[in-house]
C-alpha positions in Angstrom: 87.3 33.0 22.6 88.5 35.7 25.2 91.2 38.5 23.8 94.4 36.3 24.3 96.3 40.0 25.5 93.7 39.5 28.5 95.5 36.0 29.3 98.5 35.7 31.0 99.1 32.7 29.4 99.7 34.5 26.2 101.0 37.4 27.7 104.9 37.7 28.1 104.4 40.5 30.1 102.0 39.3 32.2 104.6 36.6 33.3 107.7 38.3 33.5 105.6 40.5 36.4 104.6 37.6 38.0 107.9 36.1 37.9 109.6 38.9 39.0 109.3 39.6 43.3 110.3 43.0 43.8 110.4 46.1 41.5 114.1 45.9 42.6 114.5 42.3 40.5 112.7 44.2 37.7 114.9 47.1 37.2 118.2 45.0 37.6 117.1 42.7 34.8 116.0 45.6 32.7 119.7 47.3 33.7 121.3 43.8 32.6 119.3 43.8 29.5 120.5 47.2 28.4 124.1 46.3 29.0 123.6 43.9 26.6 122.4 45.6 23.9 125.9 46.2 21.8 127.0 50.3 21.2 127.2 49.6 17.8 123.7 48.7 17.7 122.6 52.2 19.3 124.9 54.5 17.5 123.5 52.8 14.0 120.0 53.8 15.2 121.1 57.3 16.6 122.6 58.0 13.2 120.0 56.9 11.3 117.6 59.0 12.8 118.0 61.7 10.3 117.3 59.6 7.2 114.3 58.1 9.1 112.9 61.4 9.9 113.0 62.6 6.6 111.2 59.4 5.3 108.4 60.2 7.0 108.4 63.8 6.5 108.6 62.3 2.9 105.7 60.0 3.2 103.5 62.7 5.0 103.9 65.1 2.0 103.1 63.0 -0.3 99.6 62.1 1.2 96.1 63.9 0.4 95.9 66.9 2.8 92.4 65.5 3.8 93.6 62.7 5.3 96.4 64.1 7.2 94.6 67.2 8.7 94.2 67.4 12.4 90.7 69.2 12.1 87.5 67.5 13.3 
């Protein structure tokens, strides 16, 4: 079986490119799409940034140094 991300069958992306004509029809659906997406929505994830950061600051302490050392 071939990697389906190789068919553009399977891949979304794949059509939306092909469906799309111009780079012009691209950008204003990706302009429209962005409207869309409600302010509420964005300032939750904006403010939550902090506590996410932290989390992984969290997480990354936590773990063995071995693991998370950037020496090869």
């Amino acid at each position: 079986m071939e990697w389906p991300a190789s068919s553009p069958d399977l891949n979304p992306i794949e059509n939306l490119v092909t469906n799309t004509t111009t780079f012009a029809d691209l950008r204003q659906m990706l302009v429209e799409e962005w409207d869309a997406i409600p302010h509420q929505c964005v300032t939750r994830l904006v403010t939550s940034m902090r506590r996410r950061c932290q989390a992984v600051v969290a997480v990354y302490d936590l773990l063995p140094k071995s693991i998370v050392t950037t020496e090869k």
